[in-house]
N, C-alpha and C positions, 0 to 999 in steps of 0.2 A: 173413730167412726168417720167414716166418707158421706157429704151430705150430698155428693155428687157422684154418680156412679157412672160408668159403662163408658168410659175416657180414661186414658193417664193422668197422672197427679204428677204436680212439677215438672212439668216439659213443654216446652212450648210447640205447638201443634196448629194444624193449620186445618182449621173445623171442618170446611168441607171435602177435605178426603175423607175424614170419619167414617162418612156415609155413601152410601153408590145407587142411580136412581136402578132400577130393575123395568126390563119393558111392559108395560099396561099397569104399573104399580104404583104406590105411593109406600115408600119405604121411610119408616120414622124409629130413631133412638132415643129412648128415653133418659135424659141425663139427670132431672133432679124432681122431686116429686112428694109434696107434701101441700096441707089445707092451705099454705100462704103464697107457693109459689110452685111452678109446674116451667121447669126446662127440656125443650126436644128440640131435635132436630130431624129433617124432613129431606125426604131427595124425592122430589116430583118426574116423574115423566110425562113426554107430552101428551096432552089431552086427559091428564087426570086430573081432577078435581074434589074437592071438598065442599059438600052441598052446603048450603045457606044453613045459618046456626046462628046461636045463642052462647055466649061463656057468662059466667059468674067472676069474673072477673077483666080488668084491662089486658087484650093480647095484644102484646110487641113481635111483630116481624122484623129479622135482620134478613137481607136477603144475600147471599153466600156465591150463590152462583145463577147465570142465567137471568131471566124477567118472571117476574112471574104476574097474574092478574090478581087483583083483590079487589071487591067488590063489599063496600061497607055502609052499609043502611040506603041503599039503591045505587050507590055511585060507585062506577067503577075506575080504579088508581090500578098503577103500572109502576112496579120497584124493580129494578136490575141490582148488579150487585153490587154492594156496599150500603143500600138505600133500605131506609124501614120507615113502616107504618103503622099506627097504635091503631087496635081494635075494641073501641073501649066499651065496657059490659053491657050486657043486656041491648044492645046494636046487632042487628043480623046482619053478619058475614059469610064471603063463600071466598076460597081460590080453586083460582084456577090456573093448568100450567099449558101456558101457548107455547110452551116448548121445555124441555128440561131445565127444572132451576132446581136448585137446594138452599133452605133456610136455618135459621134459626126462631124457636117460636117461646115466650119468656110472658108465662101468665101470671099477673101478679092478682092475689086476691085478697077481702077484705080479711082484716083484723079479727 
């Protein structure tokens, strides 16, 4: 049983080609997905966004390609790539993409 799906197994890979942004879109793969933990990854285009929200658990941004904006309990932070940001539970977040970026997004939730 694969607890990680919709990726190859044993190959090393290079995550953001996985994914490819689409114009006016937010394109997202869902790689693992259960009550403890939630893996996807993300290919933003510019000017798309993710309105201000709520998780039930701490979100980890990896950011892969490009900048992107996050905006976490009023304040807004700027990650390019290789830079990540924890969004941790019940804090209202929103991104936004000032230009094409793709991520990785790793929600850990409670016990």
């Amino acid at each position: 049983m694969n607890y990680i799906k919709n990726i190859a197994h044993e190959e090393v890979l290079d995550l953001a080609a996985q994914i490819s942004a689409a114009s006016g879109q937010i394109v997202s793969k869902t790689l693992a997905q259960n009550k403890h933990v939630s893996i996807t990854l993300f290919a933003f285009s510019k000017g798309e966004e993710i309105s201000t929200h709520e998780s039930g658990g701490d979100a980890m941004v990896l950011v892969l390609e490009g900048e992107g904006q996050f905006t976490v309990d009023g304040k807004v932070h700027f990650c390019k790539a290789g830079e990540s940001i924890v969004m941790p539970a019940g804090k209202p977040h929103a991104v936004f993409a000032k230009e094409d970026f793709k991520m990785l997004l790793t929600v850990v939730f409670a016990a």
